[in-house]
N, CA, C and O of each residue as an XYZ file, in Angstrom:
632
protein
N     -62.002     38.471     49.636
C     -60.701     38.034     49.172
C     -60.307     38.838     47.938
O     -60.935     38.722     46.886
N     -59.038     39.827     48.103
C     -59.088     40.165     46.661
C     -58.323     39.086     45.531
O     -57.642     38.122     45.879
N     -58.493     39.328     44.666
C     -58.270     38.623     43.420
C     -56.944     39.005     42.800
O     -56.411     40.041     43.198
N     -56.480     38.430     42.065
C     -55.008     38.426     41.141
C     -54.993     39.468     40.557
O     -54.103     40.295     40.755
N     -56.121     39.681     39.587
C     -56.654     40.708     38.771
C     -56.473     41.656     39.877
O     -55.282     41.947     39.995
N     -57.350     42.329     40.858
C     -57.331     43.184     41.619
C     -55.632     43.684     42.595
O     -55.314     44.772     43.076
N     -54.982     42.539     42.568
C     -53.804     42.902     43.067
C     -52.714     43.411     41.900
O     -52.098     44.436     42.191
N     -52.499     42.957     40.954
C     -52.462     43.737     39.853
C     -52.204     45.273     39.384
O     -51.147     45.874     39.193
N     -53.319     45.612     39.289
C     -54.414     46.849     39.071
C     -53.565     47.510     40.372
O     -52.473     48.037     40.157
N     -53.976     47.466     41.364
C     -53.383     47.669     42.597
C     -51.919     48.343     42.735
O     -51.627     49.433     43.226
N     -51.025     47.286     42.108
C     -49.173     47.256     42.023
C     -48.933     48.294     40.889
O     -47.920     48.992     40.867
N     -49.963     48.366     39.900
C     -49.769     49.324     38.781
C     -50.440     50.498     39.027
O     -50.210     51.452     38.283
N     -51.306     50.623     40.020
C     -51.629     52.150     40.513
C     -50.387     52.570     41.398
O     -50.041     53.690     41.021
N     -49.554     52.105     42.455
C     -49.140     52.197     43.310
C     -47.511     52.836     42.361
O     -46.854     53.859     42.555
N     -47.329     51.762     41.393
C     -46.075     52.350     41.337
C     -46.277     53.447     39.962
O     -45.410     53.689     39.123
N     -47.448     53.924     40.001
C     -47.097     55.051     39.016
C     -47.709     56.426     40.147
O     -47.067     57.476     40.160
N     -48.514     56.330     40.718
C     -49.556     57.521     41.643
C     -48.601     57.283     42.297
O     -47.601     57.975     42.104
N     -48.569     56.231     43.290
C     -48.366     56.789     44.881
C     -48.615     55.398     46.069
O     -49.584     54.641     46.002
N     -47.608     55.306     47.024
C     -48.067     54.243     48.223
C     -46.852     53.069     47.257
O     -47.312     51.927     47.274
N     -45.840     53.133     46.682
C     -45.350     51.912     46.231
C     -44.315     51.453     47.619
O     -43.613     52.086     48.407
N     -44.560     50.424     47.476
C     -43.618     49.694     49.125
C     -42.062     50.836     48.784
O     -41.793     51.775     49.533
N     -41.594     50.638     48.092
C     -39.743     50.809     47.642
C     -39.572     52.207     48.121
O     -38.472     52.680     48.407
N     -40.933     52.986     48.215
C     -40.758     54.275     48.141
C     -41.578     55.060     46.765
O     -42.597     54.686     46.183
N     -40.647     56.372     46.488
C     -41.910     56.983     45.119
C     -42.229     56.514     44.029
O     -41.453     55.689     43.547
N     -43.302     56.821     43.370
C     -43.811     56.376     42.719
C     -43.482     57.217     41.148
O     -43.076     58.377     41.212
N     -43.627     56.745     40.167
C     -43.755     57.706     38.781
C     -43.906     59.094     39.474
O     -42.924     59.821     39.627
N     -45.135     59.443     39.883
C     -45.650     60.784     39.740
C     -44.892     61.382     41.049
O     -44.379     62.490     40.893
N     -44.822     61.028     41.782
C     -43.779     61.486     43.002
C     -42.657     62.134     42.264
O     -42.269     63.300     42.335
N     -42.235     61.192     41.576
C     -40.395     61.802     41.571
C     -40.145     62.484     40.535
O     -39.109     62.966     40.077
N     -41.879     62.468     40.007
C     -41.832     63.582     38.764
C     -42.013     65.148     39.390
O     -41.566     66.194     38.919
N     -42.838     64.944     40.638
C     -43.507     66.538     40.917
C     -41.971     67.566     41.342
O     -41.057     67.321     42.130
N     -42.216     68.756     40.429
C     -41.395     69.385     40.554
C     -40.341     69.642     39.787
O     -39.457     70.492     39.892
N     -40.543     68.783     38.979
C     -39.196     68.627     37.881
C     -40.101     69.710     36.550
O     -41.105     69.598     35.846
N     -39.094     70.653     36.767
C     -39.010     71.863     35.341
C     -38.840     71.105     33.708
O     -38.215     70.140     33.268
N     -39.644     72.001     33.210
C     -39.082     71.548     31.784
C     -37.503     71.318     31.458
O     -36.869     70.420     30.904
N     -37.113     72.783     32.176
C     -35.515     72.547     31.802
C     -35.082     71.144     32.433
O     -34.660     70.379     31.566
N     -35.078     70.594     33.773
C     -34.921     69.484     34.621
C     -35.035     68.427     33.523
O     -34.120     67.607     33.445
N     -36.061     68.356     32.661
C     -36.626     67.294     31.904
C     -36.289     66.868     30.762
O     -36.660     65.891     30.111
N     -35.148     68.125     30.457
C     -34.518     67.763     29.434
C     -33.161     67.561     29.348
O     -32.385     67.244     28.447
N     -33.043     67.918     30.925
C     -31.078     67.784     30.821
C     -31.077     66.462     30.621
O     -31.920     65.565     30.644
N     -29.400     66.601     30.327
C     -28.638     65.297     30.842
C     -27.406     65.644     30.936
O     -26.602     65.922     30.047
N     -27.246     65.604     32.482
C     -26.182     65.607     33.415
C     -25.513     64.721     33.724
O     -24.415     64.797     34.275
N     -26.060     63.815     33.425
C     -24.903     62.239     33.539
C     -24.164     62.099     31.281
O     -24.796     61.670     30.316
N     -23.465     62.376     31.305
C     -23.030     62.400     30.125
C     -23.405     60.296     29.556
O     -22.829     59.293     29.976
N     -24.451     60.398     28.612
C     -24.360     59.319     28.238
C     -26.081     58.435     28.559
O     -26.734     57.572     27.972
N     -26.229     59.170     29.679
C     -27.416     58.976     30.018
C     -28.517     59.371     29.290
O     -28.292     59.990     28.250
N     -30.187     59.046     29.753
C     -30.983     59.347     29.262
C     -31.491     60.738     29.734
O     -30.743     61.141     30.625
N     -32.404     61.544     29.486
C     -33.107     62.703     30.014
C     -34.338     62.303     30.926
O     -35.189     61.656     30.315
N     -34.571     62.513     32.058
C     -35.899     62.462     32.443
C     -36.912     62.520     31.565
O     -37.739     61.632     31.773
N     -37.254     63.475     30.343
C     -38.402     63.231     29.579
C     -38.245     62.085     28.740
O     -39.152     61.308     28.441
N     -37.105     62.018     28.390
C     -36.808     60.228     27.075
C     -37.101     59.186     28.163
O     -37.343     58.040     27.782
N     -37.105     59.510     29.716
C     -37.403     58.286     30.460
C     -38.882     58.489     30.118
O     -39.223     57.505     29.461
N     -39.440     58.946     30.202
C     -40.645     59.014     30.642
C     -41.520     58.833     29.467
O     -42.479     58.084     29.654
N     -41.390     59.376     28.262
C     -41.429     58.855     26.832
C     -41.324     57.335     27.104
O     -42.393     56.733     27.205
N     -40.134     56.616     27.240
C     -39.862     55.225     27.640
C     -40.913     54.316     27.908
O     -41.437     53.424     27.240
N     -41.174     54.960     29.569
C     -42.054     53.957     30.211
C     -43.492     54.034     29.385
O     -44.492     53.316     29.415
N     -43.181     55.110     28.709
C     -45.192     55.490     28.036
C     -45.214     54.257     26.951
O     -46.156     53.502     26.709
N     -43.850     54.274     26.344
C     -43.690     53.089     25.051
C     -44.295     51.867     25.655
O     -45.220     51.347     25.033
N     -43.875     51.295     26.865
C     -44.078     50.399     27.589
C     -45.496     49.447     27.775
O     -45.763     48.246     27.761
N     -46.325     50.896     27.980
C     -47.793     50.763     27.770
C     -48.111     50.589     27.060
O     -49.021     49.761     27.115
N     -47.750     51.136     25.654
C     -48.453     51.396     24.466
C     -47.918     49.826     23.894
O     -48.708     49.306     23.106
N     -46.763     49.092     24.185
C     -46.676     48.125     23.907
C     -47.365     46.839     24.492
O     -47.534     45.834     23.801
N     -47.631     46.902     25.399
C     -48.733     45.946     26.576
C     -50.143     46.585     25.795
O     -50.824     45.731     25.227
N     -50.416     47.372     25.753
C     -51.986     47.636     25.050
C     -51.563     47.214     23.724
O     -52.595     46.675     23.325
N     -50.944     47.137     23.038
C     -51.015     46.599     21.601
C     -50.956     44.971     21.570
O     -51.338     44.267     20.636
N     -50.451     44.579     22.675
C     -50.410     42.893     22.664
C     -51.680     42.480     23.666
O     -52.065     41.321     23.822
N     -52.311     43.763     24.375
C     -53.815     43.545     24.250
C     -54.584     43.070     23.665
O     -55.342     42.142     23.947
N     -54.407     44.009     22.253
C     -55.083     43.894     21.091
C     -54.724     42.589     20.227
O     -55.617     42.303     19.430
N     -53.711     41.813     20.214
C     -53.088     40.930     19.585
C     -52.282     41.345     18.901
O     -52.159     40.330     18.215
N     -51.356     42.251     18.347
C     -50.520     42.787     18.367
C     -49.754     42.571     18.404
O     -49.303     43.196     19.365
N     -48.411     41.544     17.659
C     -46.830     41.047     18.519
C     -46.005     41.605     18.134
O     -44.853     41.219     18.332
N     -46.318     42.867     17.347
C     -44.587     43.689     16.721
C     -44.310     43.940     18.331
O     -45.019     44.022     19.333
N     -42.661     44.029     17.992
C     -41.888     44.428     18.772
C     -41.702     46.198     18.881
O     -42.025     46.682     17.796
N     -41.390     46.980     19.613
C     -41.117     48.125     19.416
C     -39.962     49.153     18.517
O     -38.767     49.184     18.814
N     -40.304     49.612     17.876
C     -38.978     49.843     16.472
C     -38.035     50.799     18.268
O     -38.481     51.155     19.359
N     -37.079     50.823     17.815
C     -36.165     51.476     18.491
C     -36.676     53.165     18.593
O     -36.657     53.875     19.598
N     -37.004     53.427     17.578
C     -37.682     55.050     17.607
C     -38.866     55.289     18.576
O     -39.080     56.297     19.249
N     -39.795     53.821     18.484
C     -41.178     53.546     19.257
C     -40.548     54.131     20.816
O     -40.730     55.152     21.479
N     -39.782     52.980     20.967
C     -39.082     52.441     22.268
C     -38.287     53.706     23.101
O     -38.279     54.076     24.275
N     -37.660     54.136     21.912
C     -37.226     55.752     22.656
C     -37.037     56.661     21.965
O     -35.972     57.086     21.518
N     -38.535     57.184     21.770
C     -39.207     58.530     21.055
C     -38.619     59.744     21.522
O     -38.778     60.138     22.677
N     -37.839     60.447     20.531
C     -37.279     62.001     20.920
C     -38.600     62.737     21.604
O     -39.784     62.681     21.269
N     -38.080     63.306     22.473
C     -38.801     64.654     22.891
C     -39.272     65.634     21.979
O     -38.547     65.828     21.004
N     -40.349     66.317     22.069
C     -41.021     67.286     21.203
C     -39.731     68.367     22.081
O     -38.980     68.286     23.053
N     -40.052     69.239     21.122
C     -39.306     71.340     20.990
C     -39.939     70.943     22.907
O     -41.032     70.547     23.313
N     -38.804     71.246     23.554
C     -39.205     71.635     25.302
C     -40.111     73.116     25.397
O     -39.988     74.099     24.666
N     -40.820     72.968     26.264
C     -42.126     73.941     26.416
C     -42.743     73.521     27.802
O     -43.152     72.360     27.834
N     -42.862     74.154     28.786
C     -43.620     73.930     30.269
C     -45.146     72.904     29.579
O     -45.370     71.715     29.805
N     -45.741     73.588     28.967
C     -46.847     72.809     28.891
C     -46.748     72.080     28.040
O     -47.890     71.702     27.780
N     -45.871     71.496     27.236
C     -46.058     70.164     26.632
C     -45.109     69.265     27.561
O     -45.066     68.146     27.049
N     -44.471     69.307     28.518
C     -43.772     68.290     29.332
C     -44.789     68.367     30.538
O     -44.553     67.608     31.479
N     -45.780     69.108     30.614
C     -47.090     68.758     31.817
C     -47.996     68.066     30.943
O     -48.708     67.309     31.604
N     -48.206     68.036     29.909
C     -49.365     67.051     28.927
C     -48.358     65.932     28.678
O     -49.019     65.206     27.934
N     -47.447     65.471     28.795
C     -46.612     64.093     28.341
C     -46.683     63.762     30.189
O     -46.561     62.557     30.409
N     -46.820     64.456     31.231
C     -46.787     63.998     32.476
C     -48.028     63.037     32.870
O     -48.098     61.907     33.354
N     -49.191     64.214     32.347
C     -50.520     63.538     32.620
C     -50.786     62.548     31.570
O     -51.431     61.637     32.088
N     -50.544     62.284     30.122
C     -50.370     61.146     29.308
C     -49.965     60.025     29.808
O     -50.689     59.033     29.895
N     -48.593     60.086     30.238
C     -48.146     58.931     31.108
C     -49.444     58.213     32.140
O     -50.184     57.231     32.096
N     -49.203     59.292     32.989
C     -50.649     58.952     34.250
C     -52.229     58.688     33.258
O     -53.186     58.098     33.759
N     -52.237     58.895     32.720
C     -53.753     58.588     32.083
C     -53.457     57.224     30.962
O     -54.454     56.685     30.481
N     -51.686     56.560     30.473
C     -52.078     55.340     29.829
C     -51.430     54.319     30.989
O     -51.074     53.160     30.773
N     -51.370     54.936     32.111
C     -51.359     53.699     33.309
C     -52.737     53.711     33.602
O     -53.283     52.617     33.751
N     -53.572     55.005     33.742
C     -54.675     54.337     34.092
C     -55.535     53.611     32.747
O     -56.516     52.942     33.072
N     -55.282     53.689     31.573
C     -55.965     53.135     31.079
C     -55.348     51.384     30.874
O     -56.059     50.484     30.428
N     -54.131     51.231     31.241
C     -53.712     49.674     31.024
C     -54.415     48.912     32.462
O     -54.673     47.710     32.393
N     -54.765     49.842     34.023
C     -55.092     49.625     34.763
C     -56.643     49.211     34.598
O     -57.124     48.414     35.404
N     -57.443     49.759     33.537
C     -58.513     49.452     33.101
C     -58.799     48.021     32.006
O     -59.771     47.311     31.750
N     -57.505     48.083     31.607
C     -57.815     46.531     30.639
C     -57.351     45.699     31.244
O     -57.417     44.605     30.683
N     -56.728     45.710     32.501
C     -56.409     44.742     33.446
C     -57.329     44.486     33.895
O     -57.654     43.300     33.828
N     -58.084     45.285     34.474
C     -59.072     45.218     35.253
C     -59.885     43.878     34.573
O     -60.194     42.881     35.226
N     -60.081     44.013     33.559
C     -61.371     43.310     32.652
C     -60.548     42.234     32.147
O     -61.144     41.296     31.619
N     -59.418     42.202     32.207
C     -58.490     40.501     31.547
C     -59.158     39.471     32.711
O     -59.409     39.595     33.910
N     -59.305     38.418     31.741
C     -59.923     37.499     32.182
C     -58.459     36.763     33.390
O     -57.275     36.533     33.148
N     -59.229     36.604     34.574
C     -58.060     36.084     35.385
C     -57.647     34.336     34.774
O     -56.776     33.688     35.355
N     -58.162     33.947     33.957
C     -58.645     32.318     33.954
C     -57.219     32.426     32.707
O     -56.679     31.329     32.566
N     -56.635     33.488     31.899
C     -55.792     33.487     31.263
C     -54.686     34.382     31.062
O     -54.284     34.692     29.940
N     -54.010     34.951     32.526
C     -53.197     35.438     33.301
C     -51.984     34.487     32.891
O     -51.134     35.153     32.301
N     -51.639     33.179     33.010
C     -50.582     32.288     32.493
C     -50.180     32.184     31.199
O     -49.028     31.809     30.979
N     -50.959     32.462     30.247
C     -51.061     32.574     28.692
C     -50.386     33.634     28.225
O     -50.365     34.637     28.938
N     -49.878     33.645     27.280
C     -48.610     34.576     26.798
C     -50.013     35.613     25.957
O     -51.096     35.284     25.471
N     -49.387     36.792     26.095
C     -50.485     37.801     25.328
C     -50.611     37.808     23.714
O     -51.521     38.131     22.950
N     -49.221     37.280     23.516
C     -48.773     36.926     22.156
C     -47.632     36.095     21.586
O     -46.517     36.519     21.891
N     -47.658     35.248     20.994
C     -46.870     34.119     20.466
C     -45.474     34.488     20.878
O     -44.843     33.708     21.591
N     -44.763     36.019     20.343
C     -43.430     35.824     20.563
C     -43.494     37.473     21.292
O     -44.425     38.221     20.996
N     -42.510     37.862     22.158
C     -42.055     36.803     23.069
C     -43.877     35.793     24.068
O     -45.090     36.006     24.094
N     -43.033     34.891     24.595
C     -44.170     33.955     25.587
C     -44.064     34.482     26.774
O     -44.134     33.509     27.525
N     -43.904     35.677     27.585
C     -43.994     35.900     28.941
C     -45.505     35.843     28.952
O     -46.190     36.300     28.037
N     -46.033     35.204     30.130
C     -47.337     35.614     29.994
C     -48.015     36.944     30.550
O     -47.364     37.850     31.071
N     -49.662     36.961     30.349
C     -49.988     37.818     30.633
C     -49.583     38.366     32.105
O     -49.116     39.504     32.101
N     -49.662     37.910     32.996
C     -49.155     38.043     34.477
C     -48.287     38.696     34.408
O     -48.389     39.743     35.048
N     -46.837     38.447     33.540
C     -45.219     38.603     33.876
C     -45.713     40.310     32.672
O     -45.656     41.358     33.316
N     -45.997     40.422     31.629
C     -46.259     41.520     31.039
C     -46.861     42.459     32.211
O     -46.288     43.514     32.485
N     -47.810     42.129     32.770
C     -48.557     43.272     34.061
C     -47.780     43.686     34.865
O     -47.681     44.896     35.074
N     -47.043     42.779     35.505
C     -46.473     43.192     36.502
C     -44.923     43.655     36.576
O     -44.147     43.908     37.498
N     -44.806     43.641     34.443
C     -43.045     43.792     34.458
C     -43.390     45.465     34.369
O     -42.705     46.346     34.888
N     -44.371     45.621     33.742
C     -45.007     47.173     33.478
C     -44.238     47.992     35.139
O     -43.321     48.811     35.187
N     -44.762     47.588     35.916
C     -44.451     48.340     37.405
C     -43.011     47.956     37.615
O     -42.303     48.798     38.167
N     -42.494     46.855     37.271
C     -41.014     46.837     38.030
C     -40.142     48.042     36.845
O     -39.265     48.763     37.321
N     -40.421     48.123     35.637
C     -39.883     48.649     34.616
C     -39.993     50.188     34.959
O     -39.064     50.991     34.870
N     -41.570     50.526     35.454
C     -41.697     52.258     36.028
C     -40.924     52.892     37.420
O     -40.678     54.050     37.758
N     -40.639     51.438     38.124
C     -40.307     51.451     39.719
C     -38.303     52.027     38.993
O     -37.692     53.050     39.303
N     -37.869     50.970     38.095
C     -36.772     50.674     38.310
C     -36.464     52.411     37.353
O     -35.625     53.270     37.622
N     -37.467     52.398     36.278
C     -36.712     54.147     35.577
C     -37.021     55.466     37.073
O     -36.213     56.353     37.346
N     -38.338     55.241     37.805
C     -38.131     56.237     38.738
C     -37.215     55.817     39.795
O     -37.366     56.551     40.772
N     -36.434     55.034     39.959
C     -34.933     55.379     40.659
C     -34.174     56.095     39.920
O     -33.578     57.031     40.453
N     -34.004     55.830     38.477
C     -32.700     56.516     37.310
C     -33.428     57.796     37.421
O     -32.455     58.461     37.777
N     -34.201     58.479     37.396
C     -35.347     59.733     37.766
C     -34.811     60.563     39.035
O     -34.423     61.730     39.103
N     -34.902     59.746     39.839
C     -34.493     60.002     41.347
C     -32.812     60.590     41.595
O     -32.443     61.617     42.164
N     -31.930     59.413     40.874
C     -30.522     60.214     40.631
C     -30.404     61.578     39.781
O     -29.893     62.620     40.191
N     -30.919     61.383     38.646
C     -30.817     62.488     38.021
C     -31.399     63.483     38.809
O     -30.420     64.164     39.112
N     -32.334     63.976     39.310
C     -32.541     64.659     40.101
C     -31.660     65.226     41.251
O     -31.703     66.345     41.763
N     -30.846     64.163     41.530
C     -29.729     64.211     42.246
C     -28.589     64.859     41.727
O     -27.819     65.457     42.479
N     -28.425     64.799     40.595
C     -27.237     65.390     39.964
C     -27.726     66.973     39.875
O     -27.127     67.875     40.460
N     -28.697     67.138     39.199
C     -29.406     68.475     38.859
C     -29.311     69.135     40.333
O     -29.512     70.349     40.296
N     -29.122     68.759     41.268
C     -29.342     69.561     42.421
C     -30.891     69.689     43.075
O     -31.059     70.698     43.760
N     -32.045     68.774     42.939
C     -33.216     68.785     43.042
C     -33.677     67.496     43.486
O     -34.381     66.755     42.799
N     -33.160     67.174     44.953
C     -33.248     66.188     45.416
C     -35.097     66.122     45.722
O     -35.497     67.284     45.645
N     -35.644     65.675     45.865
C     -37.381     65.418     46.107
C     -37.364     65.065     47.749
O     -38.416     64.814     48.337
């Protein structure tokens, strides 16, 4: 029988690697996208593929800090961190960053006690641990659609 914990772990591999029901995943609708790609913004007003992706990393880093006990909120700068000077290989090291702090939130999931999954991770806000895990994937699912258009605009449909 798998477990809560294990289904989890599961929904948060899926929608950042690969196999998510909706379709692609994080790393899907990333492959292929140029530095230049990563920094436009073609929708006037919009975000850039890399400030998304910066984004969802905040995301983590905020779920691992209410890991830790942790309840600041994210300063707005946290939440949506400018892009470093664009460079091919620093938008392939912010790619694999991303993919390496899903797998590491996929690892402290792993080990959260299932017996306190209902329990808020921290006083304010009270979503509990459950609704924090699993908002992680609807939050990566819902920026790789905004990913997916932009791509669309750029002329670099996937």
């Amino acid at each position: 029988m798998t477990t809560t914990i294990e289904r989890l772990v599961d929904q948060l591999r899926r929608s950042a690697e690969g196999g998510a029901v909706h379709g692609p995943s994080v790393r899907e609708v990333l492959e292929g996208v140029t530095v230049a790609d990563a920094c436009a913004h073609p929708i006037p007003g919009a975000h850039s593929i890399w400030e998304l992706v910066l984004h969802m990393a905040a995301g983590y880093h905020l779920v691992l800090r209410r890991l830790d006990g942790d309840g600041r909120q994210l300063s707005p700068e946290e939440d949506w961190p400018a892009p470093p000077e664009a460079a091919e290989n620093a938008w392939q090291a912010e790619v694999a960053s991303f993919l390496a702090l899903n797998r590491r939130v996929r690892e402290a999931v792993a080990t959260f006690p299932a017996t306190r999954l209902d329990d808020p991770l921290v006083p304010d806000p009270p979503y509990s641990a459950f609704t924090q895990f699993i908002g992680l994937t609807q939050h990566d699912l819902y920026h790789a659609g905004q990913i997916m258009l932009l791509r669309r605009v750029l002329g670099r449909p996937r």
